[in-house]
C-alpha positions as CSV (number, residue, x, y, z in Angstrom):
1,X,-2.5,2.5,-27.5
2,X,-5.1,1.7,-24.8
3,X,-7.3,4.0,-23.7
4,X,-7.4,5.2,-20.1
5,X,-10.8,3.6,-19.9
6,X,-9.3,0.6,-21.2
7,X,-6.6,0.7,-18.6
8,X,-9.4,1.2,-15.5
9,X,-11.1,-1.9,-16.8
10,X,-7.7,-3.9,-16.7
11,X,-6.8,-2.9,-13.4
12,X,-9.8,-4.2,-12.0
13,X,-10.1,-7.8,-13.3
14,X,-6.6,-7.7,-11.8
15,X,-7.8,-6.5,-8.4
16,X,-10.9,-8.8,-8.5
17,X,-8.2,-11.4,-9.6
18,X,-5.9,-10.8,-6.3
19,X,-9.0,-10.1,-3.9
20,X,-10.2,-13.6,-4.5
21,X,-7.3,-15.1,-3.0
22,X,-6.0,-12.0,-0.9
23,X,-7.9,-11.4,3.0
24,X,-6.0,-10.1,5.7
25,X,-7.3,-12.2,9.0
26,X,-6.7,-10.6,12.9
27,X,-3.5,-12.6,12.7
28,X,-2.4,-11.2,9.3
29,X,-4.4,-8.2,8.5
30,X,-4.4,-6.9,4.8
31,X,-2.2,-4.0,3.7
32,X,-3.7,-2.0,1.0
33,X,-1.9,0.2,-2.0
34,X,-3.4,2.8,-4.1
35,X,-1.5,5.2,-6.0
36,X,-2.6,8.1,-8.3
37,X,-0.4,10.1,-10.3
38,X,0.2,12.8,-8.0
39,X,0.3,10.8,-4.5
40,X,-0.1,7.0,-3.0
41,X,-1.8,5.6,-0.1
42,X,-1.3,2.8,2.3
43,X,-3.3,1.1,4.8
44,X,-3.5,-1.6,6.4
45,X,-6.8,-3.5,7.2
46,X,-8.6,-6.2,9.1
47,X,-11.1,-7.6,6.7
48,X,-13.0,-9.7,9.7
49,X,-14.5,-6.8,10.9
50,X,-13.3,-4.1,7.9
51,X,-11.3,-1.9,10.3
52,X,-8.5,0.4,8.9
53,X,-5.9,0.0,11.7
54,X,-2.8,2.2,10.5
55,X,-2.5,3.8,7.3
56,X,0.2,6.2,6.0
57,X,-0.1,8.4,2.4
58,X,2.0,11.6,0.7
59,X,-1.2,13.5,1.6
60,X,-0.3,13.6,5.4
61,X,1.9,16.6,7.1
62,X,4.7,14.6,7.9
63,X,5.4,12.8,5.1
64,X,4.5,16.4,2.7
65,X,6.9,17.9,4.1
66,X,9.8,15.5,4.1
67,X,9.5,14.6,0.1
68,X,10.4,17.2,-3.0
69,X,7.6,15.6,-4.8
70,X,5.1,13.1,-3.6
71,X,4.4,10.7,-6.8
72,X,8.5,9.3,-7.5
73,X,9.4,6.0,-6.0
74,X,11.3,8.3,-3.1
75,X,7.9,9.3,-1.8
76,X,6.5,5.5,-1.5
77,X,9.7,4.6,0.1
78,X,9.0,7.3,3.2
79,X,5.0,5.9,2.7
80,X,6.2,2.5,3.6
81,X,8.7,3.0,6.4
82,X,6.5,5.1,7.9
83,X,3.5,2.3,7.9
84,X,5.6,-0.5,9.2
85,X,6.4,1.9,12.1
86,X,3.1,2.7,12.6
87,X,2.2,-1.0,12.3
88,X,5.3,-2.0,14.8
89,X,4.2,0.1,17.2
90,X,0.7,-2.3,17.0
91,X,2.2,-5.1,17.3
92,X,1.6,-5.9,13.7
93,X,4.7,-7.5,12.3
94,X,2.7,-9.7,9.4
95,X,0.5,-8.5,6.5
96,X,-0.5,-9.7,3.7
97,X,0.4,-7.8,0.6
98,X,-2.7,-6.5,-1.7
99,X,-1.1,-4.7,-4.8
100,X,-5.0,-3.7,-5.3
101,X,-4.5,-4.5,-9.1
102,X,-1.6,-1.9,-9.9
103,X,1.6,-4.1,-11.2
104,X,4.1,-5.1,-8.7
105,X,7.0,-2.1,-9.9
106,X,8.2,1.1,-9.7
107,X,6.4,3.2,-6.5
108,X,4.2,-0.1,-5.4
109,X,7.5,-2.5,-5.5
110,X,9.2,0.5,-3.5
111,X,6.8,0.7,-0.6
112,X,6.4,-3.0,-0.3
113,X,10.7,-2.8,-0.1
114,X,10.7,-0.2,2.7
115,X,8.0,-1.5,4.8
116,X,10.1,-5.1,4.6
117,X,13.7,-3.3,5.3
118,X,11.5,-1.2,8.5
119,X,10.1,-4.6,10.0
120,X,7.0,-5.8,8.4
121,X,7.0,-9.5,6.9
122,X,4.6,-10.7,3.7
């Protein structure tokens, strides 16, 4: 069984990994996952000049108080529509999609899903 230092160390040679070949430009700015155990976070960033430009998460009032709990697959799915709105409304219809080393399932294959189905393309 790995340790959860072990498992740390893994997801960051996978994030170096995907960073090397993942840069959001001002055409197709970056948007950025992170999940915990209790909530997950999205944003979506222009690496040019390292600007956050719309970001959703569970943490925010809206989005508390429309999910039971805030770390299921559910949650991410409100995360998500609610970003590609935000992003819309922008004028940010492309991203590129940085997993930020987590594996491409469950709540992180779920947000990516409901920010496609709301508008955004990857």
């Amino acid at each position: 069984m790995n340790s959860s230092k072990e498992r740390r160390v893994a997801r960051k040679k996978r994030q170096s990994r995907v960073r090397q070949r993942v840069t959001g430009s001002v055409e197709r700015p970056r948007l950025c996952v992170f999940r915990s155990t209790k909530h997950i976070y999205a944003q979506i960033i222009e690496d040019v000049t390292g600007k956050t430009l719309v970001s959703a998460s569970t943490v925010v009032k809206g989005t508390e108080d429309s999910v039971k709990y805030s770390g299921n697959a559910e949650a991410a799915k409100v995360v998500g529509k609610q970003l590609a709105e935000k992003a819309l409304a922008k004028d940010i219809k492309q991203v590129v999609f940085d997993r930020n080393g987590f594996l491409y399932h469950g709540r992180i294959k779920a947000l990516a899903d409901a920010a496609r189905e709301a508008g955004l393309t990857f």
